[in-house]
C-alpha positions as CSV (number, residue, x, y, z in Angstrom):
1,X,123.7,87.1,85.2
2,X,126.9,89.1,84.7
3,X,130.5,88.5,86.5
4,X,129.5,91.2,89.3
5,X,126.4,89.3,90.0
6,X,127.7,86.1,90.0
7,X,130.9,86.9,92.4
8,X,127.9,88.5,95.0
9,X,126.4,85.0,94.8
10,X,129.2,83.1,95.3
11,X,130.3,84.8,98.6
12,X,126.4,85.0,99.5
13,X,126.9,81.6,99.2
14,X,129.5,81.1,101.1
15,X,129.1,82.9,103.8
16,X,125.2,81.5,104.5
17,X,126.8,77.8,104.2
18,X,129.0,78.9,106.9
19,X,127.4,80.9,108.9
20,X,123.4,80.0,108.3
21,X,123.5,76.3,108.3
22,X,122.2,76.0,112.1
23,X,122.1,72.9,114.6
24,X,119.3,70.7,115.3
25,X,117.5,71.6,118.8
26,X,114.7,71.4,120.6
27,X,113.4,74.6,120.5
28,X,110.6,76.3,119.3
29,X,108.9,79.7,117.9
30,X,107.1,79.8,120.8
31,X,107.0,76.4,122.1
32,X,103.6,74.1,122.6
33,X,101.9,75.0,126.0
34,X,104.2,77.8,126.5
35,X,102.0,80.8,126.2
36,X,99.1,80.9,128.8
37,X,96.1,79.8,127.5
38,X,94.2,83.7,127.3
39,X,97.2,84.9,124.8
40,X,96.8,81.9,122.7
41,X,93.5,82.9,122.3
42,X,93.8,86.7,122.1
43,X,96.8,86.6,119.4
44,X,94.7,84.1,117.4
45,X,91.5,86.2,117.4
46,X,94.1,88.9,116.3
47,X,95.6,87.2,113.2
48,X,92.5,86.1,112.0
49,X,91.5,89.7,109.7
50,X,95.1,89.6,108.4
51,X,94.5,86.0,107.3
52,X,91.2,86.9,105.5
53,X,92.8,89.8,103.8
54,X,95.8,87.9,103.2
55,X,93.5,84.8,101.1
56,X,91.5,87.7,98.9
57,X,95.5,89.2,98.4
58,X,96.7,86.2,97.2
59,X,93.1,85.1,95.3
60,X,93.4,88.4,93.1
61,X,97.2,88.4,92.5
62,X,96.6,84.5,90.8
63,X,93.3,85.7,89.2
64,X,95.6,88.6,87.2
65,X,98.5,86.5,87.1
66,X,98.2,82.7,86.9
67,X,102.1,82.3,86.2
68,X,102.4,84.1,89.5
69,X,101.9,80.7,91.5
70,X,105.8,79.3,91.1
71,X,107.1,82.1,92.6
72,X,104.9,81.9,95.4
73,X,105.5,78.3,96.1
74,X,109.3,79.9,96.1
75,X,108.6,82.4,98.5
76,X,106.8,79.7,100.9
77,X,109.5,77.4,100.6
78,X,112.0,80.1,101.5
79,X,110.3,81.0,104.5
80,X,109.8,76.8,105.5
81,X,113.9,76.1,104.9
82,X,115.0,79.5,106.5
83,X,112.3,79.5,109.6
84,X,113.7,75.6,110.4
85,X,117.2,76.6,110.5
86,X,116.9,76.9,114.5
87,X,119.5,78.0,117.0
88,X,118.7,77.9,121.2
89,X,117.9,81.2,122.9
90,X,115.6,81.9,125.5
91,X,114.0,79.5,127.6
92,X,110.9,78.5,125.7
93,X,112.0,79.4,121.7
94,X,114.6,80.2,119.7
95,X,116.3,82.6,117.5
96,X,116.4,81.7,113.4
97,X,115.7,83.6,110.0
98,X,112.7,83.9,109.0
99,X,112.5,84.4,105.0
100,X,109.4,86.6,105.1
101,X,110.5,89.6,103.6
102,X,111.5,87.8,100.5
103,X,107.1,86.9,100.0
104,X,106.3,90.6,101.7
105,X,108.3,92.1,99.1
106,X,107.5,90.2,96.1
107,X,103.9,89.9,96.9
108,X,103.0,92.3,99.6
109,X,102.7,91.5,103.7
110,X,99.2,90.9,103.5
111,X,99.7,87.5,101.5
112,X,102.9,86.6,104.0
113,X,100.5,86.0,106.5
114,X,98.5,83.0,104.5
115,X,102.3,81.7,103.9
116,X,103.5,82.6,107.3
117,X,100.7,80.1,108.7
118,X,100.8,77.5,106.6
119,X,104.3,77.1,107.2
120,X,104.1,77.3,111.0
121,X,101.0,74.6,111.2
122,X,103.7,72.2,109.0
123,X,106.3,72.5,111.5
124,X,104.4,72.4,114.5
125,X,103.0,69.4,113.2
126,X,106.0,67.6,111.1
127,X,109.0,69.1,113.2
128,X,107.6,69.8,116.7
129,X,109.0,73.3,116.0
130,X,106.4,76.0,117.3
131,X,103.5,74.4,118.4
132,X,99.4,74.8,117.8
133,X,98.2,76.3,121.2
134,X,101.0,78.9,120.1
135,X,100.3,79.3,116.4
136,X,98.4,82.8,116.8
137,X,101.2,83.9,118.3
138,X,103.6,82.7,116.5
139,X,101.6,83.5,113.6
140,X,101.3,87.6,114.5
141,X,105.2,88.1,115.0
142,X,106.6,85.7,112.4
143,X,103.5,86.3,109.6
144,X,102.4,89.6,110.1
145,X,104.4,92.0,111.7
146,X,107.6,91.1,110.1
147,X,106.2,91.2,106.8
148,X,104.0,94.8,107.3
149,X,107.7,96.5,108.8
150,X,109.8,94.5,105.7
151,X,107.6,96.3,103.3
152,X,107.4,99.2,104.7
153,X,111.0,99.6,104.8
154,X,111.7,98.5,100.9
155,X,108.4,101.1,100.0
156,X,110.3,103.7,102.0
157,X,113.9,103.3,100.6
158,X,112.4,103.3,96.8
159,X,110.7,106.5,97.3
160,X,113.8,107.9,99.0
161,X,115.4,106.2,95.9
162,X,118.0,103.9,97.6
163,X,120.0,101.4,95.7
164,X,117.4,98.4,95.1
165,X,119.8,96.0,96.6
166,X,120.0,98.3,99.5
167,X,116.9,98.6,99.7
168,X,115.8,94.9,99.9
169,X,118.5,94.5,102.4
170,X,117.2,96.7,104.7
171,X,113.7,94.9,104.4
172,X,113.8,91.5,104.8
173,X,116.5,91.9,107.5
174,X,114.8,94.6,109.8
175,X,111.6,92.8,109.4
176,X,113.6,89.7,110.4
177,X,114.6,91.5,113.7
178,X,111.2,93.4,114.6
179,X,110.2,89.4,114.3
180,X,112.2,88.9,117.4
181,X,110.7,92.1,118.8
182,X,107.4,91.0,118.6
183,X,108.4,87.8,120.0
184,X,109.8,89.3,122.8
185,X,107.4,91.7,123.7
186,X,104.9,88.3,123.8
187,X,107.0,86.6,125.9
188,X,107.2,89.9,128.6
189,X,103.3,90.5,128.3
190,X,103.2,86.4,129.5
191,X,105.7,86.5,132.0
192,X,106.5,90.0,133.3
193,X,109.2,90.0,135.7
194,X,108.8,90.5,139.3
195,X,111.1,92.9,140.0
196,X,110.2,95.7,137.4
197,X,107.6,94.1,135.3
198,X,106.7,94.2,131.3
199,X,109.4,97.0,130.3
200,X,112.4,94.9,132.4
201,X,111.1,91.4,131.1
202,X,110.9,92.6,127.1
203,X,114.4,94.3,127.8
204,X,115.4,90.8,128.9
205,X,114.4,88.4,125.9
206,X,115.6,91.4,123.9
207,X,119.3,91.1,125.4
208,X,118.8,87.5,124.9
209,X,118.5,87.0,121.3
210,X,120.2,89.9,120.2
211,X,123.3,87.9,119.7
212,X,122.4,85.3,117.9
213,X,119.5,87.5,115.9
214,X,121.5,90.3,114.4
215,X,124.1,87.8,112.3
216,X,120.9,86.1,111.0
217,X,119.2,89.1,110.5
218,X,122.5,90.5,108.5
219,X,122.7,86.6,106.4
220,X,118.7,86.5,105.3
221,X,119.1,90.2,104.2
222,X,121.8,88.9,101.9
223,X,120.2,85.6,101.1
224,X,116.9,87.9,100.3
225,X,119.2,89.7,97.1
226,X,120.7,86.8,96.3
227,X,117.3,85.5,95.6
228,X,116.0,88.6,93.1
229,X,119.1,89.0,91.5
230,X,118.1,85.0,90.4
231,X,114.6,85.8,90.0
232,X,115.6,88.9,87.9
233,X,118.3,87.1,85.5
234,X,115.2,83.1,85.4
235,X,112.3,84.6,86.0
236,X,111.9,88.3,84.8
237,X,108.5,88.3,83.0
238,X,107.1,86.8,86.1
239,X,108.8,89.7,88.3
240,X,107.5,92.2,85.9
241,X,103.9,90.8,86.2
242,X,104.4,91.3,90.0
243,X,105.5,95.1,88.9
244,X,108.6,94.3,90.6
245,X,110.6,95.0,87.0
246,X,108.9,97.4,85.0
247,X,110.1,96.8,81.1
248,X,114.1,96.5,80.7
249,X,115.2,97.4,84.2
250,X,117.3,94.9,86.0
């Protein structure tokens, strides 16, 4: 790691220990019991081909790459510390990280979604955070369409041939804010307002966690390069069996 790196992980330091280190509350993803009980079942059913795809993802990236499995466990564990960092918003959940662009990069969105679930039955169960009538749901926005948009956008700015850093910036905090999105657009189709409907009620839980979203959004982008300039200077020959570094690129 040279002098440049290691000043951009000081003060990504830094600023995440300031800024990211969130308070204890009782709030959830979606919260246990919040959703009615015919979305709980209709984002389930959803999820479940993204979860099958996501197993057979994961199955043949360990199959051609055993040494693969640490730096999945990282990517889980990123996405478990970040998504528990939780901070009061709307009535119902909350607004945190979510640290699935780092695995949606790294391994593609497909296998974010056996991640994304795993870690959401864990806190459900261990930190009453989320809940199990709600884990489809939570699940879809968190899991799934996060991860597809993060991708996307780091696929897009490498073929437009943006700065890498850039680039994974972009990703992991977009997808963290189209996270919200979702959320919000779950919450409207449940609840839509009585004086306008779905469109006023999503515009609502939007303006809600906007300001507490976009500062979290803007400190797991950083976080995200923080963590593949590590992986890039500990763990290269496991990035580059990931194709993520292709011979001596950094």
């Amino acid at each position: 790691m040279n002098k440049k790196e290691k000043r951009i992980v000081a003060l990504a330091a830094a600023f995440a220990l300031i800024f990211g280190v969130a308070p204890a509350a009782n709030a959830m993803h979606i919260m246990e019991g919040y959703l009615p009980p015919q979305f709980c079942i209709i984002w389930g059913v959803i999820c479940i081909p993204f979860i099958a795809i996501g197993y057979l993802s994961i199955k043949k990236t360990l199959a051609e790459n055993r040494r693969a499995i640490t730096i999945l466990a990282m990517a889980g564990a990123f996405v478990f510390v970040l998504s528990s960092l939780k901070i009061p918003s709307v009535t119902g959940s909350c607004s945190h990280m979510t640290g699935t662009g780092l695995g949606a990069i790294l391994f593609g969105p497909s296998a974010v979604s056996i991640l994304g679930i795993i870690v959401l039955v864990f806190q459900a169960i261990l930190l009453a955070h989320g809940g199990i009538t709600t884990l489809g749901a939570n699940t879809f926005s968190m899991a799934i369409a996060g991860p597809f948009v993060s991708y996307g956008i780091y696929r897009l700015c490498k073929a437009l041939k943006v700065n890498k850093y850039v680039g994974i910036f972009l990703a992991a905090s977009i997808g963290d804010l189209f996270t919200y999105c979702v959320t919000s657009i779950q919450l409207a189709l449940a609840y839509p307002s009585e004086n306008g409907g779905f469109i006023v009620s999503a515009a609502k839980f939007l303006a809600v966690f906007a300001p507490t979203q976009v500062p979290l959004a803007v400190i797991e982008g950083i976080l995200t390069v923080v963590i593949i300039i590590g992986l890039e200077t500990y763990a290269k020959s496991e990035l580059t069996g990931l194709g993520l570094v292709k011979g001596g690129e950094n």
